[in-house]
C-alpha positions in Angstrom: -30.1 28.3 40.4 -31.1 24.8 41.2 -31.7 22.2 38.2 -35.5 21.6 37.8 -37.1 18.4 39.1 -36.3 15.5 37.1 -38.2 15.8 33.6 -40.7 12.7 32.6 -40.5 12.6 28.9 -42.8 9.7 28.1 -45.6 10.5 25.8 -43.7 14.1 25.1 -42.1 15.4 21.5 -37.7 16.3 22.2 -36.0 17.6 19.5 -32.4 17.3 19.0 -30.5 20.3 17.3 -27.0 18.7 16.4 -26.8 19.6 12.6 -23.0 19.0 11.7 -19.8 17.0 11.9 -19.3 13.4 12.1 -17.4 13.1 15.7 -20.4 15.5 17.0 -23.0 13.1 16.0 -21.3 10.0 17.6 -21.2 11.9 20.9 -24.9 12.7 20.3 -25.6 9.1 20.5 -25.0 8.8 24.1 -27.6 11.2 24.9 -30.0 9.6 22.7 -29.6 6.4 23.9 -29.9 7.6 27.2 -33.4 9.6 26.7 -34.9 6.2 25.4 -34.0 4.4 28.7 -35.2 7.2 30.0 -38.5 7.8 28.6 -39.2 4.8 26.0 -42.8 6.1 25.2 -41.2 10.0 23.6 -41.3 11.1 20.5 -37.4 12.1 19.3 -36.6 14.0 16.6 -33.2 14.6 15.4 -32.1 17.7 13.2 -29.0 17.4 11.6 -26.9 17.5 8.0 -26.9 14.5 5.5 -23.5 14.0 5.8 -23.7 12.8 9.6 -27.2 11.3 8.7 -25.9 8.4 6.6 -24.0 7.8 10.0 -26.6 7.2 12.2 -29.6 6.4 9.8 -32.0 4.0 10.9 -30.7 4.6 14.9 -33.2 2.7 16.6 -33.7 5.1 19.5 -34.5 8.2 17.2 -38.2 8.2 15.8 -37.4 11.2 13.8 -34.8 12.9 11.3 -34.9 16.0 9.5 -32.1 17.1 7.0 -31.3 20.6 6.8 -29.1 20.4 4.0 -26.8 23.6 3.7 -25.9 23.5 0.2 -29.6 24.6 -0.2 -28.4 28.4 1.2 -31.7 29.8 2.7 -33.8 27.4 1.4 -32.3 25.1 4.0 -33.8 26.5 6.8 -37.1 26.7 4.8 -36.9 23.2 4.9 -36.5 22.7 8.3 -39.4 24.8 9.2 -41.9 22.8 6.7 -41.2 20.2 8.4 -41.8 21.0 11.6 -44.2 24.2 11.6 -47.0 21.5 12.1 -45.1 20.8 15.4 -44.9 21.5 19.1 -42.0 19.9 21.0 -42.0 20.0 24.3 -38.1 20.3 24.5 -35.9 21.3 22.7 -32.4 20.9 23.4 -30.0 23.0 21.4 -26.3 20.8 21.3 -24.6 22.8 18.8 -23.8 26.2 18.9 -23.0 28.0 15.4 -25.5 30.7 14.6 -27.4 28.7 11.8 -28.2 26.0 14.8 -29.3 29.4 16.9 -31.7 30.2 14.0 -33.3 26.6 13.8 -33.4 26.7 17.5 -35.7 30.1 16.9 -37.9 28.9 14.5 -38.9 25.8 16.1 -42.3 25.7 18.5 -41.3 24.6 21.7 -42.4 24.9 25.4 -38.9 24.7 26.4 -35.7 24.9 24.6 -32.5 24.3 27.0 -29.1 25.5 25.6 -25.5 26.0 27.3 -24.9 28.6 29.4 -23.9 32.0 28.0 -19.9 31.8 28.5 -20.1 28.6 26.0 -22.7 29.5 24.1 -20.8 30.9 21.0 -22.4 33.3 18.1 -24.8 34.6 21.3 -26.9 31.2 21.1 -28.3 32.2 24.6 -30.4 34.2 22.9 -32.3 31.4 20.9 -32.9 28.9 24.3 -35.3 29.9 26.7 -33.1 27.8 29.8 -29.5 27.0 30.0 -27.1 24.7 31.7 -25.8 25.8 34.8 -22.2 27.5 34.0 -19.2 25.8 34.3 -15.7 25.2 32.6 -14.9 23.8 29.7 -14.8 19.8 29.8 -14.6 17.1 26.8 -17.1 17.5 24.7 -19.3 13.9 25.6 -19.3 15.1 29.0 -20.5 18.7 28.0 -23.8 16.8 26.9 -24.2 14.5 29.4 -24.8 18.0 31.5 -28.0 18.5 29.5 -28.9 14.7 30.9 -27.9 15.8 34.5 -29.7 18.9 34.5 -32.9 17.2 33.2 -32.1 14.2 36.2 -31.4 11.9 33.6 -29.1 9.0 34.2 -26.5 9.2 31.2 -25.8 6.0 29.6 -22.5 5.7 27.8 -23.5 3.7 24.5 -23.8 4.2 20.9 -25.1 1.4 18.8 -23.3 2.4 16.1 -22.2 -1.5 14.9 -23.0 -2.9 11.6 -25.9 -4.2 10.8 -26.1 -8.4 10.1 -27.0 -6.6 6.1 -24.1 -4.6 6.5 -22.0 -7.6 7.7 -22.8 -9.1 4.5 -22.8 -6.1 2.1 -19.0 -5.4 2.9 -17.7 -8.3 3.8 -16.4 -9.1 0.1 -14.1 -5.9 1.1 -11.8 -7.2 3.8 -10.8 -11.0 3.0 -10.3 -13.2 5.9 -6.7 -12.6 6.9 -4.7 -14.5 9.8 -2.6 -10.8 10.0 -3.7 -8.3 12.2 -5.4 -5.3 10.4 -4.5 -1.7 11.0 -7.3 1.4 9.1 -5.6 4.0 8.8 -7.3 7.7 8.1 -5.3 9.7 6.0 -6.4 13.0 6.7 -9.1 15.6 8.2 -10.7 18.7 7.2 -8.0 20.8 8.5 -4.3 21.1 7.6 -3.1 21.5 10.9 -4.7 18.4 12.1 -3.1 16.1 9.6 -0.3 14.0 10.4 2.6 14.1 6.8 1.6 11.1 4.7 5.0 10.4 3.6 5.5 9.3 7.6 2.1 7.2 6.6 3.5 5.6 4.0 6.4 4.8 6.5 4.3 3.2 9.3 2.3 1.3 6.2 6.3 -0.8 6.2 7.0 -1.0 9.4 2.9 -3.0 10.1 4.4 -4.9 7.1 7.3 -5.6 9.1 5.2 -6.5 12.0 3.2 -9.6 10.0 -0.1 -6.7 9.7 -2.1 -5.6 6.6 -2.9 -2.2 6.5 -6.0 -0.7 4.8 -7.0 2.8 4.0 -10.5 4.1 5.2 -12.0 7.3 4.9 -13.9 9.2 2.3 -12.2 10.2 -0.7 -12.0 14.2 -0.7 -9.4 15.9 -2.2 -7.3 15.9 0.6 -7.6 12.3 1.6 -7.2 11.0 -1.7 -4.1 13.4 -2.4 -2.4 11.6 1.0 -3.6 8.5 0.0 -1.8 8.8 -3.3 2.0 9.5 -1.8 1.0 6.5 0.2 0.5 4.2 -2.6 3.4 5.7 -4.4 6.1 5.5 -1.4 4.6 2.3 0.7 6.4 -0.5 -0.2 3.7 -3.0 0.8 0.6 -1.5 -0.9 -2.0 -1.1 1.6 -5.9 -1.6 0.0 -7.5 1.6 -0.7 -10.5 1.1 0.5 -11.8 5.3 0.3 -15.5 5.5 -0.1 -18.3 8.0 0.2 -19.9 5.6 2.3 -19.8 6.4 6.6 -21.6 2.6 7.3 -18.8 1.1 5.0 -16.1 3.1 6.9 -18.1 2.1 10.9 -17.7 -2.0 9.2 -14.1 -1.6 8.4 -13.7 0.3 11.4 -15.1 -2.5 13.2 -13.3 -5.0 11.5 -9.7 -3.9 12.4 -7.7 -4.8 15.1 -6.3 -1.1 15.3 -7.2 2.3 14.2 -4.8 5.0 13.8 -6.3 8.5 13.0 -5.9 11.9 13.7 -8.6 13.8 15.1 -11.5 13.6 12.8 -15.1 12.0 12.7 -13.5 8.3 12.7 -11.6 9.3 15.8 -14.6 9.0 17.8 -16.2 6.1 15.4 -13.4 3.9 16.3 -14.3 4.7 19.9 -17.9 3.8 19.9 -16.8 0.7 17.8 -14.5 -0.4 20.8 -12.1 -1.1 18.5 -8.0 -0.2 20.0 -7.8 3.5 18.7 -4.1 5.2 18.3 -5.2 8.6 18.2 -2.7 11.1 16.7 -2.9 14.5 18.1 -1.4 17.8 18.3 -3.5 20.5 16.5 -6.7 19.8 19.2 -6.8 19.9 22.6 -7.3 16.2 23.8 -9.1 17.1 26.7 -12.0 18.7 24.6 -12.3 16.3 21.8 -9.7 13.7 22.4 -10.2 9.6 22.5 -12.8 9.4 25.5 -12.7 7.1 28.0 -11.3 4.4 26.4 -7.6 4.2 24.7 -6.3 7.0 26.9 -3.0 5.0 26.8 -3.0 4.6 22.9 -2.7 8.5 22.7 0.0 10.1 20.9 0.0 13.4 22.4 1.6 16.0 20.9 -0.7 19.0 21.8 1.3 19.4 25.1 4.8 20.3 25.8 6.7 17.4 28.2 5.5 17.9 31.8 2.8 20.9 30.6 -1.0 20.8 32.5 -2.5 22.4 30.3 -6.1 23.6 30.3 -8.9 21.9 28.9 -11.4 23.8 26.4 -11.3 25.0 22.9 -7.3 25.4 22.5 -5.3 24.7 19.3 -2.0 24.5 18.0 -0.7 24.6 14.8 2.6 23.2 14.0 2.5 20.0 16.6 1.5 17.2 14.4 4.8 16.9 12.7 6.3 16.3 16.4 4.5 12.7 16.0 7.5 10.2 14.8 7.1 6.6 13.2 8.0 5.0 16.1 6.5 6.7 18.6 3.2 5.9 16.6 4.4 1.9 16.1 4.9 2.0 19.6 1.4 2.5 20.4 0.3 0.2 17.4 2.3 -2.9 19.4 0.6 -1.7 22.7 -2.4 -2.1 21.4 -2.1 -5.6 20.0 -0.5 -6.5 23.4 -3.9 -5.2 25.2 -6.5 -5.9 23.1 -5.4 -8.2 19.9 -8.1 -10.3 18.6 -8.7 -13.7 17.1 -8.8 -14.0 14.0 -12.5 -15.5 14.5 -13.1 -12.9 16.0 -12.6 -10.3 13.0 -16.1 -9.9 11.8 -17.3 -6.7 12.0 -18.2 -7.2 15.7 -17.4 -4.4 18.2 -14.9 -5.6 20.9 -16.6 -5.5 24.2 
């Protein structure tokens, strides 16, 4: 079936349905950004969780957010539909698709509501959309959105505006001192085991920066499993890295923005550090890279231990357990060097500033 004209969306009411996940909300920026070019007289509304709101608060090209807060149970999606039974949109597109986005989908009032096609739309989503993206095979996961973009005739526009704020610059800045070394983050861990590099081999690679003439600092939030890894690294780490753990996701885009490298597994901050521009070493081996991997920038600053030596493998949603433990010290300090080779900044020039 051929994609319809190209859609005018000035003066009309979108709705976004992208409700969880950190790294999913960064790639959601893109199409945002690009809809405002777009259309700059539409009315955009964003649904999502309050964990992945204190991201990307106060976006300037989002008129609109509406929390649906799952800790609420069902009141959650009574919520959502206060909120917006007053409401007509006249699109709706449905980005995520887990059955609780399928049943806010449903319950919103919308002329047209354009999902993925029925081979990716998981926990039968199809059902809630009323058009769907033309089928085709699994790709990264930015470039999966920019097909809504394509099939509305919208030119995609790959930017974020996720940097600090000037307020920001100054709230946090008492944080990270002025230091002539370079700075590595490091993120300790994810939400899943399997996806987390040992922190003893953290602890490791905090020496060997040391070694190198760089300061390392520990970002992230402090959930059980990020403060447990950050603990064996203080307690092993010769040179104590500042723990710098914080319920706070504009804290952790400033610091991310402030270092001269990031080194993280696959998690939210993965795809921050992106955004940010700022030299990602992205450790993977339980995710497929060619789904939710680094995208389009850093290819080279991939450790990648999802494939086998030689292996094509296929792109999509593929995971392996076991791999991230093939990742060694030096192969990671390897790509820690390359990047200050490439891209290593003035000192000046550490500010909380993305790098172009």
């Amino acid at each position: 079936m051929a994609a319809p004209a190209p859609t005018d969306l000035n003066g009309k009411r979108v709705c976004i349905v992208m409700m969880s996940a950190i790294g999913d909300a960064v790639h959601v920026l893109p199409i945002v950004n690009s809809l405002r070019a777009a259309a700059p007289a539409m009315h955009l509304t964003w649904i999502l969780q309050p964990g992945p709101y204190q991201l990307v608060k106060g976006h300037p090209a989002v008129d609109e957010f509406i929390l649906f807060d799952r800790k609420r149970g069902w009141r959650a999606f009574r919520d959502v539909w206060r909120a917006t039974r007053g409401t007509r949109y006249d699109l709706v597109l449905a980005l995520q698709v887990y059955f609780k986005a399928g049943v806010i989908t449903a319950m919103l009032r919308a002329d047209r509501k354009l999902g993925f096609d029925r081979v990716r739309a998981r926990d039968a989503n199809w059902l809630f959309t009323t058009e769907r993206i033309p089928a085709r095979g699994f790709q990264h996961v930015q470039d999966q959105y920019f097909e809504f973009l394509e099939y509305l005739g919208i030119a995609p526009r790959l930017e974020w505006g996720l940097a600090p704020t000037d307020g920001e610059r100054a709230r946090y800045a008492e944080l990270l001192p002025s230091d002539p070394r370079p700075t590595a983050a490091l993120v300790l861990a994810t939400s899943k085991p399997g996806k987390d590099w040992p922190a003893e081999r953290y602890a490791e690679l905090v020496d060997r920066l040391a070694e190198l003439g760089m300061r390392s600092v520990l970002v992230g939030a402090p959930s059980p499993r990020e403060r447990a890894a950050a603990d064996v690294v203080l307690a092993r780490a010769r040179h104590r890295p500042l723990d710098l753990l914080a319920w706070d996701l504009r804290r952790l885009v400033y610091l991310t923005a402030r270092a001269d490298v990031l080194v993280t597994p696959d998690t939210g901050p993965l795809h921050v550090g992106i955004a940010l521009g700022t030299p990602t070493v992205s450790l993977i081996g339980y995710s497929n890279p060619k789904w939710c991997g680094p995208y389009r920038r850093f290819p080279e600053l991939m450790v990648d231990a999802f494939g086998d030596p030689g292996e094509d493998y296929p792109g999509g949603r593929i995971f392996r357990e076991g791999r991230m433990q093939r990742i060694t010290v030096d192969a990671v300090v390897e790509k820690v060097k390359l990047a200050l080779a490439r891209y290593g900044r003035s000192a000046s020039s550490r500010s909380g500033q993305p790098a172009p």
